[in-house]
N, C-alpha and C positions, 0 to 999 in steps of 0.2 A: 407571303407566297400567294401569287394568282393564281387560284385552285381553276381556270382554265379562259386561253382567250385564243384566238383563229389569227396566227401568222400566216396559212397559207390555203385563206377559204376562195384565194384569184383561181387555185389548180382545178375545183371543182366546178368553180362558179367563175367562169371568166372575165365578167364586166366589174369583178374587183378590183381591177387594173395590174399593177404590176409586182405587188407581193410585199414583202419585205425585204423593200429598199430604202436606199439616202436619199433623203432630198437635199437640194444647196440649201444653204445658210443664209443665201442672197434671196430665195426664191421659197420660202415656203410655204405649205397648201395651209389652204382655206378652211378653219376649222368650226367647226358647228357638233352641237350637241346633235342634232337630225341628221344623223351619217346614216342610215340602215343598208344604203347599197355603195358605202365610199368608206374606202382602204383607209385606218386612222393607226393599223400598228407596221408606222415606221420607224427604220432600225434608230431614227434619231432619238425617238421616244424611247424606246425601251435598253438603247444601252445607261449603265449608270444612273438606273432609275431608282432613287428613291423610296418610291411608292410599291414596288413589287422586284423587290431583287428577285426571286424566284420565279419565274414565270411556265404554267405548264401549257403548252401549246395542244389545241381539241385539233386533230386533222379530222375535217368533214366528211363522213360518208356522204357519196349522192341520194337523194331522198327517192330518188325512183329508178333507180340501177336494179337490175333484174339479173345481172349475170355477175353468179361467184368469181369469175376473174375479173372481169371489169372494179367489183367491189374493192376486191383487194389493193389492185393497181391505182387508183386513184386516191389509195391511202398511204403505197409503199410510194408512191410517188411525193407526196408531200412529206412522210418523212424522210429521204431523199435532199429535199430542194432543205428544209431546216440546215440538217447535218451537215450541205455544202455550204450554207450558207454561214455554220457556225466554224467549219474546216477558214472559210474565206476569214473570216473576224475573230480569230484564236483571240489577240489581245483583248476584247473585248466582251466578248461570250465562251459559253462554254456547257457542253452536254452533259447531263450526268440520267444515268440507268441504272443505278441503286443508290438506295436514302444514305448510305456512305459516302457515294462520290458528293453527294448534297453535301455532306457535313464536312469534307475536307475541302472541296470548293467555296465554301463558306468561310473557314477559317485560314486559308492560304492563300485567295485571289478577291480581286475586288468588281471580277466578271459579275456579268449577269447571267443564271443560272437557268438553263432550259431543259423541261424534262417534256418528254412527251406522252399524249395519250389519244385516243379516239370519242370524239361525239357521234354516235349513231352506229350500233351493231347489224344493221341489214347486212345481211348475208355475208359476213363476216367469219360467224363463229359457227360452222359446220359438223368441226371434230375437233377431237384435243390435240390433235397436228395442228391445227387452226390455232387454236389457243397458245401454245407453244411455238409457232410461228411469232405470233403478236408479243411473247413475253421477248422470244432473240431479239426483238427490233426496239426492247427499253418499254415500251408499252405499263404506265404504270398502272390507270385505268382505263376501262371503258363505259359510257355511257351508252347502255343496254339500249334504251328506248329514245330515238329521236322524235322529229314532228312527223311522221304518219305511223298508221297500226303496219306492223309487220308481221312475220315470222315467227318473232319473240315476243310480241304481246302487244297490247296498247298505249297510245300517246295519250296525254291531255290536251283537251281542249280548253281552250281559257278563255275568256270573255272577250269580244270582242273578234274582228271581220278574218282576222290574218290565219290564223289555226284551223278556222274553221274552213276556208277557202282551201288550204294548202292538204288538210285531211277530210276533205269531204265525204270519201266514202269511212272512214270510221263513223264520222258523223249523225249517218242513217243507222248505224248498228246501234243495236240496245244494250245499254252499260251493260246490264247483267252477264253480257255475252266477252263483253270486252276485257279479258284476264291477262295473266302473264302464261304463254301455253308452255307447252311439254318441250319444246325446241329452245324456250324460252330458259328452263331452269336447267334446264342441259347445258345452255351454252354461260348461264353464272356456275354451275360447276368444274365446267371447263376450263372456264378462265382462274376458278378459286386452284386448282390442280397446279397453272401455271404460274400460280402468284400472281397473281393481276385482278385489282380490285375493281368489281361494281360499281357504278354510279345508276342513283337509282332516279335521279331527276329525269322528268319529263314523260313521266309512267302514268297513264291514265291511275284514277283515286283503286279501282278492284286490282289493276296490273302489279302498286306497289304494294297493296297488301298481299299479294299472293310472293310478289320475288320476296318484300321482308317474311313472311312465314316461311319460306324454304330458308331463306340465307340463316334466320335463327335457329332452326330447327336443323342445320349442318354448321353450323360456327363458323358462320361467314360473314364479318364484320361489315354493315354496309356503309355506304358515303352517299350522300347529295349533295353536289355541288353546287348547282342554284335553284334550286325550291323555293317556294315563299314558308310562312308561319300561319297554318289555316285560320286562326284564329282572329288574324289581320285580312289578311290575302285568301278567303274564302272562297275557294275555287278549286277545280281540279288540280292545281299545279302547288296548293298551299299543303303541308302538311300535319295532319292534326296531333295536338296538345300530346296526348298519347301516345302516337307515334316516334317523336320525339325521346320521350322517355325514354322507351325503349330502343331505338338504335342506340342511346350512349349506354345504354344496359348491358348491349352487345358488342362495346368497344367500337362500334362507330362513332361519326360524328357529320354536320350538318355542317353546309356556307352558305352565302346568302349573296345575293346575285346584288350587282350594281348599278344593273343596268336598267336604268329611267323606269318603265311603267310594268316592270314586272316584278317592283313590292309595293305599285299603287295598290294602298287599302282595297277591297272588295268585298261589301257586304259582310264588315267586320264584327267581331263578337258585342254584343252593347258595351261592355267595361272598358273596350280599346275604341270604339265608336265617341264613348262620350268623353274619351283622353282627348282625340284627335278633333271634336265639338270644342274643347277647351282653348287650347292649342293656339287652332286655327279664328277664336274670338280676340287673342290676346296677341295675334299676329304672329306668332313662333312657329307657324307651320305652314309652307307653301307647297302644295302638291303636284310632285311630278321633279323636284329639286330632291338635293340633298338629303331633305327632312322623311323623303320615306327612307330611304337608310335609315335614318338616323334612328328612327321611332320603333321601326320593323326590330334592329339592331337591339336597342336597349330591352326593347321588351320581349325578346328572345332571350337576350341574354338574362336578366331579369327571373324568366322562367325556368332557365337549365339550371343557377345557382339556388334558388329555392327549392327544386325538387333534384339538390346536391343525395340527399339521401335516400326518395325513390331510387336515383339512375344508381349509386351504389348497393343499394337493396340491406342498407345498415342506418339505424332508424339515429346514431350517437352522429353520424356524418354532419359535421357545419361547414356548409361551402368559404366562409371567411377564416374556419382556423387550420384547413387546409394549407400548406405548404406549395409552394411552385412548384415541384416535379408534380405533385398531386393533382392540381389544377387543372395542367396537360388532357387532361381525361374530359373536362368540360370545356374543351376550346371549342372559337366560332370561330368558322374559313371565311373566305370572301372569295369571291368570281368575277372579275369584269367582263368576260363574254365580248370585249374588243373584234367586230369585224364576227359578230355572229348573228348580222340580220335583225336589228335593232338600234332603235337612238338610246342615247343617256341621260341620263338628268339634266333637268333645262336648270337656266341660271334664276337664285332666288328673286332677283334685282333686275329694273331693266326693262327694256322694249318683251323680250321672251319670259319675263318672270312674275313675279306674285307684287310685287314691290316697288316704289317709285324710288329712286338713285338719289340721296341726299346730300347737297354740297358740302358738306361740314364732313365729310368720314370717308376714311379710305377703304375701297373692296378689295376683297383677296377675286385673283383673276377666275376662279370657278365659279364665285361668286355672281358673275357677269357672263361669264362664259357657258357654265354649266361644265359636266366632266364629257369637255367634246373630244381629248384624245388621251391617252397611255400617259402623256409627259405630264398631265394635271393630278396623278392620282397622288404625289405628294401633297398635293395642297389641298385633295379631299380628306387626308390625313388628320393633316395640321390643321384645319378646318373645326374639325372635329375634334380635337384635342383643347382648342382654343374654348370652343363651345363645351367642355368640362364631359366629353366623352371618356369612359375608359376603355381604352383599345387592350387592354392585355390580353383576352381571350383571343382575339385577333392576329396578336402574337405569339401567342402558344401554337397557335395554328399549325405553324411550318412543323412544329416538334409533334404536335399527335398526327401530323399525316407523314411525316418519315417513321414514327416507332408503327405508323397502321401500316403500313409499305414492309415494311420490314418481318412484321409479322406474317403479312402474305408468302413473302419469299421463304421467311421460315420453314412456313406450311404446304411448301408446293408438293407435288406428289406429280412429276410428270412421268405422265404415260403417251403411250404412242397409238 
């Protein structure tokens, strides 16, 4: 499951081109890991993919829309353009709007599986009419905070020219000032009412502690979909060791983005400093490729199965003699963020890589390529499987964000 990627970021941002279409077979586009303003999720890629049978599609809010209907309309608009476009392609996709329809979709059709949800709460979530709007339209979650401070509280700024350019005036504001406000945890209750989960990614460092303090402090299970591991990714957008903890304390749970330089290391802890010092002497690590997954990956994963017994809060817990339904409880998501104003992973090998192309041995095409579109994400897979990763938390995945989905609906309480 791609915990979330932009099929229809053309409807906001027009110089996307032309959306989620075919290309010929004869004729196809030109692929590079350095896409940040070029359409990479075509329907080619993503039917029969592999790599992400589930795919949950983020429709973009506009980052600088000032008007509640405009807001809305350029989100009921793209999910619109999905829906006809999955009405058009029945044989080969297919919607689902409760973690049901997931699970019988899964085991009666061999469709590719699209759920939808929202990046960026500007002015979105008003009232619980609002909220309740969003849940009729399948809405599984939303991503509270985008890339500027709103309404609802603060963005992170993350190293580097782009965030800071795009949030400038958050920028001049003093962290201390930069929280999740009053509008803010209104509109996570709103949406908890309607069964619609939180995503707490891309919240200034005081923003997410304040929405995790309300959400725990009302039994609101939270999600992040692509955050980094502060510990690695030392930055506003990393999440620290602790926090961690406790969301799967709270029956949340965490994914980890795939896309290219937002789980580049930054200013990381010495212990993951002098792994990555290692590594990178003995040539196993090229950065900006694959390898931050990878490293990010394991030594997350790493740290949830070791503090098996914090996140349970039962000191007899051994994350190995755990059972697989049990497990579920410590899965890791993944995000490709496809067509969300970013490149991918450059290729390890190669003119673009770390590495000089050896005549003697065959490369897997990401290898070479780097993950420049949707169609490669099996072979970042199988990549990784090859190189003695274990993907199971990966795939427990799909199964703790349907029983986390499910639980929200449980618990809706709508009001008008």
């Amino acid at each position: 499951m791609d915990l979330q990627s932009h099929m229809t970021v053309h409807i906001p941002y027009g110089f996307f081109g032309k959306g989620l279409t075919y290309f010929s077979d004869d004729d196809p586009p030109k692929s590079s890991y350095k896409h940040t303003f070029t359409n990479v999720n075509h329907a080619n890629f993503l039917e029969n993919n592999q790599g992400a049978r589930i795919i949950i599609n983020g429709a973009l809010s506009k980052e600088w829309v000032t008007s509640k209907k405009k807001a809305r309309r350029v989100i009921v608009e793209q999910i619109d353009y999905v829906n006809d476009f999955i009405s058009k392609h029945s044989d080969k996709f297919a919607l689902a709007k409760t973690p049901q329809e997931v699970r019988d979709l899964v085991t009666n059709t061999n469709k590719t599986i699209v759920i939808h949800s929202i990046e960026g709460g500007r002015r979105l979530i008003n009232s619980q009419e609002d909220a309740n709007f969003w849940a009729s339209q399948g809405i599984a979650f939303i991503t509270l905070v985008h890339l500027l401070d709103d309404e609802n509280g603060a963005s992170a700024i993350t190293p580097g020219l782009m965030t800071s350019l795009i949030n400038a005036k958050g920028g001049f504001r003093k962290e201390k000032n930069r929280r999740l406000t009053e509008h803010g945890k209104q509109a996570i209750q709103y949406l908890a009412n309607a069964g619609i989960m939180t995503d707490i990614s891309h919240m200034s460092e005081l923003t997410r502690k304040d929405a995790l303090d309300y959400m725990f402090e009302h039994n609101i299970p939270p999600i992040s979909t692509h955050d980094g591991f502060q510990p690695i990714q030392n930055s506003p957008r990393g999440i620290s060791a602790a926090d961690i903890i406790r969301i799967y304390q709270h029956n949340g749970f965490v994914s980890l983005p795939l896309s290219g330089g937002a789980l580049k290391p930054h200013k990381s802890f010495p212990i993951y400093q002098k792994m990555l010092d290692s590594l990178s002497r003995a040539d196993c690590y090229c950065e900006g490729s694959i390898d931050d997954y990878k490293f990010t990956y394991q030594m997350l994963k790493q740290f949830i199965e070791n503090n098996a017994a914090a996140i349970a809060k039962d000191s007899t817990v051994v994350f190995a003699e755990l059972n697989d339904s049990q497990k579920v409880k410590y899965s890791i998501g993944f995000q490709t963020d496809f067509n969300g104003w970013l490149n991918h992973n450059r290729p390890r090998y190669g003119k673009d890589g770390c590495y000089e192309l050896a005549a003697d041995r065959e490369y897997e095409e990401i290898e070479l390529k780097g993950l420049a579109h949707p169609g490669l994400l099996n072979a970042h897979w199988n990549l990784l499987i090859r190189e003695g990763v274990d993907l199971e938390p990966i795939k427990r995945s799909s199964e703790k964000f349907l029983q986390l989905w499910q639980y929200f609906l449980d618990h809706r309480r709508l009001e008008d």
